[in-house]
N, C-alpha and C positions, 0 to 999 in steps of 0.2 A: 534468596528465594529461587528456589527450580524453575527454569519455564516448563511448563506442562506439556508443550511439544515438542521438547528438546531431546534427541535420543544420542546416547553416547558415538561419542566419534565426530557430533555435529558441531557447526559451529554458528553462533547466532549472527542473527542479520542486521540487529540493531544497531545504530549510533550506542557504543561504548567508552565511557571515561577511567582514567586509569584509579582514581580516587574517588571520597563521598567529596572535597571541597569543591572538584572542577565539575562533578554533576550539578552541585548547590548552584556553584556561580552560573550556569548556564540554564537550572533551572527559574534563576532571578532574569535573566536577560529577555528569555523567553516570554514571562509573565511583562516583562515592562514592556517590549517590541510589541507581541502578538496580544497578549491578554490573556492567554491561555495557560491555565495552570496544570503541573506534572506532576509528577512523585518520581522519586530517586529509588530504586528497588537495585538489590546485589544479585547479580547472577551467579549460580555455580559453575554454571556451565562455561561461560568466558571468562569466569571470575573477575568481573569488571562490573561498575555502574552502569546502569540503563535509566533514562528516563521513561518513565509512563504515561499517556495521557487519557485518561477516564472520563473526562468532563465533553472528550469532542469525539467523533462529532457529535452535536446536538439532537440530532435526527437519525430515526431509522433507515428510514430513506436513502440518507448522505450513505450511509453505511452499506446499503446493499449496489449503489450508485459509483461507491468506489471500486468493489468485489466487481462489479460486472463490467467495470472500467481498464481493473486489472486483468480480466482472462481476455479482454481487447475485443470489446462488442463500443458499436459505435452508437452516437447519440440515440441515432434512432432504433437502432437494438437494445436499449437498454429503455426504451419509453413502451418500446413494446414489448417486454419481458415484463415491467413493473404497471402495466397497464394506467401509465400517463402520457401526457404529449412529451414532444421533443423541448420544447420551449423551457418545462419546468425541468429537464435533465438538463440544458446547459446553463438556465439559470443557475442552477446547485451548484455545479462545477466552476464554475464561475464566481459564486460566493466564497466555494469550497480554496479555490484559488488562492481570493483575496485575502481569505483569514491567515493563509497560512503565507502571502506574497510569493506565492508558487511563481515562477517563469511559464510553465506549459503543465500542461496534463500529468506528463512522467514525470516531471519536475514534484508534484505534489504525490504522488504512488512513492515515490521516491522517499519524501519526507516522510510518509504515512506509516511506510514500513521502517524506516529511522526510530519514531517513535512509539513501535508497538503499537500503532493505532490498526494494521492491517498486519495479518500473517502472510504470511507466502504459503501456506496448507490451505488455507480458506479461498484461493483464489487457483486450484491447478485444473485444466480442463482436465473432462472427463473423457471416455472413449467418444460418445456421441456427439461432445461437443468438438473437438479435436477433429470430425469431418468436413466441418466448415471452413475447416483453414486448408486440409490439402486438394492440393491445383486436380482439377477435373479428369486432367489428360495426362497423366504420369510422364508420356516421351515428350510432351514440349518439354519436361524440367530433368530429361536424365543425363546426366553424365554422361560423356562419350571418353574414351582414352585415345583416340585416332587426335593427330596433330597437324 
């Protein structure tokens, strides 16, 4: 199966196995550890196994909760973007966490884009969003070449 954002020359991001047995085997671990079930799909593009997981997250929510996690908005920007408090964003991420026994935050964007569960297209700032991140005052942050 093609991924549908995959454009020649690219190379996917996913956790890849070299075979269908070692997907299988780790598709069974996964299900016993976490509870969460996958599909084994063949990529052209890396020509390798990829797990899938379609079942998680459970929520729309989780889902727009990760995306705004990944372009690097904090609790409280993402309560105020999805117009709820802060409390139910860290709850989520924090449930979000547990299902998956994430270590931290990147820890689980990490695993998420492992499993096909987020793309890295779906998550790239835009022009506008992109001015929130550069520094106010350009010369505090310029390079000098003097030693």
């Amino acid at each position: 199966m093609t991924e549908p954002h995959a454009l020649p020359g690219s190379r996917c991001l996913k956790l890849a196995y070299m075979d269908r047995a070692a997907a299988s085997d780790a598709k069974r671990q996964i299900m016993r550890e976490r509870g969460i079930s996958t599909d084994s799909v063949y990529c052209e593009v890396c020509e390798k196994w990829h797990l899938r997981c379609e079942t998680w997250p459970p929520d729309r929510r989780w889902r727009d909760i990760l995306i705004l996690m990944a372009r690097g908005y904090r609790h409280r920007e993402i309560a105020k973007t999805l117009n709820t408090t802060q409390g139910v964003v860290t709850w989520a991420i924090h449930n979000m966490c547990a299902d998956w026994k994430a270590l931290s935050q990147a820890h689980l964007l990490t695993i998420c884009i492992s499993f096909g569960i987020l793309d890295p297209s779906e998550f790239l700032l835009l022009d506008d969003e992109l001015a929130r991140f550069r520094p106010r005052d350009p010369r505090r942050f310029a390079y000098t070449d003097a030693v």
